[in-house]
C-alpha positions as CSV (number, residue, x, y, z in Angstrom):
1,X,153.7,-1.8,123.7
2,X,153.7,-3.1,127.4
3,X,154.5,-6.4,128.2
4,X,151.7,-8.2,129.8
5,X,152.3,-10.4,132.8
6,X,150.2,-13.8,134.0
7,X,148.0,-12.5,136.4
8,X,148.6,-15.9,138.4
9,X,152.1,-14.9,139.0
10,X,152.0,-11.1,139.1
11,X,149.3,-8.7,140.8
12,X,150.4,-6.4,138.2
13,X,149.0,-6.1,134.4
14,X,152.6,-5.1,133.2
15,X,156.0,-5.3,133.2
16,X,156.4,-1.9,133.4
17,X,153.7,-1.3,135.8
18,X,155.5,-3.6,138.4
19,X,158.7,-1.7,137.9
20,X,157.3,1.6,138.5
21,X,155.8,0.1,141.4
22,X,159.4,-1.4,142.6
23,X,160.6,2.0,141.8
24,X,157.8,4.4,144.2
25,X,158.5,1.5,146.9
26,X,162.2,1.6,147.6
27,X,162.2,5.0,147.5
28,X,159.7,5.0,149.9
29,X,162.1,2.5,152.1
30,X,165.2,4.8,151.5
31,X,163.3,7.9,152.7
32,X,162.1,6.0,155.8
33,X,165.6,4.9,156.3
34,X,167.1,8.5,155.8
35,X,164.7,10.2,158.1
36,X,166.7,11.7,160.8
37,X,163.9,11.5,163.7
38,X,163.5,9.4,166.2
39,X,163.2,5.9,165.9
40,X,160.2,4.1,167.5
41,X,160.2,0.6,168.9
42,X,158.2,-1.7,167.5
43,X,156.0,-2.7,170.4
44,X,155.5,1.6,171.4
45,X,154.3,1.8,167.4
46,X,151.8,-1.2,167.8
47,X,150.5,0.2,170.5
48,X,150.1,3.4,168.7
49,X,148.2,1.8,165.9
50,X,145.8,-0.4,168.5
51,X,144.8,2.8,170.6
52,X,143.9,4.0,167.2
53,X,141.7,1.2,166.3
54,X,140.5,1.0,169.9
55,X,139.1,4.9,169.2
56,X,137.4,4.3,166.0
57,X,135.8,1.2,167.2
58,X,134.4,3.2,170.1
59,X,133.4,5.6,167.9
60,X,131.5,3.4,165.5
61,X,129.7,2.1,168.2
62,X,128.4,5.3,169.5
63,X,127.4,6.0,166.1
64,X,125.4,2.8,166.2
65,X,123.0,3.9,169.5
């Protein structure tokens, strides 16, 4: 039977939920870390991510007129 946790001090119903979570997460820092390709700088990725956001907002608002 899984053990429950207190939702106050876990987002997670279960022990063994949060540990399968743990689990899927480093592994999906250790393949990050072991990709060969080119790393980005911080400031070039935010800028990525803002151009994005930039482009849906413009394209909402066209959607709006």
């Amino acid at each position: 039977m899984p053990t429950p946790l207190d939702p106050i001090v876990s987002e997670f119903a279960t022990v063994e939920e949060a540990e399968a979570y743990d689990r899927w997460f480093r592994a999906k820092i250790q393949a990050a870390r072991d990709n060969p390709g080119p790393l980005i700088p911080h400031d070039e990725a935010m800028a990525r991510i803002r151009n994005k956001l930039h482009a849906r907002i413009k394209e909402k608002e066209k959607l709006r007129k």
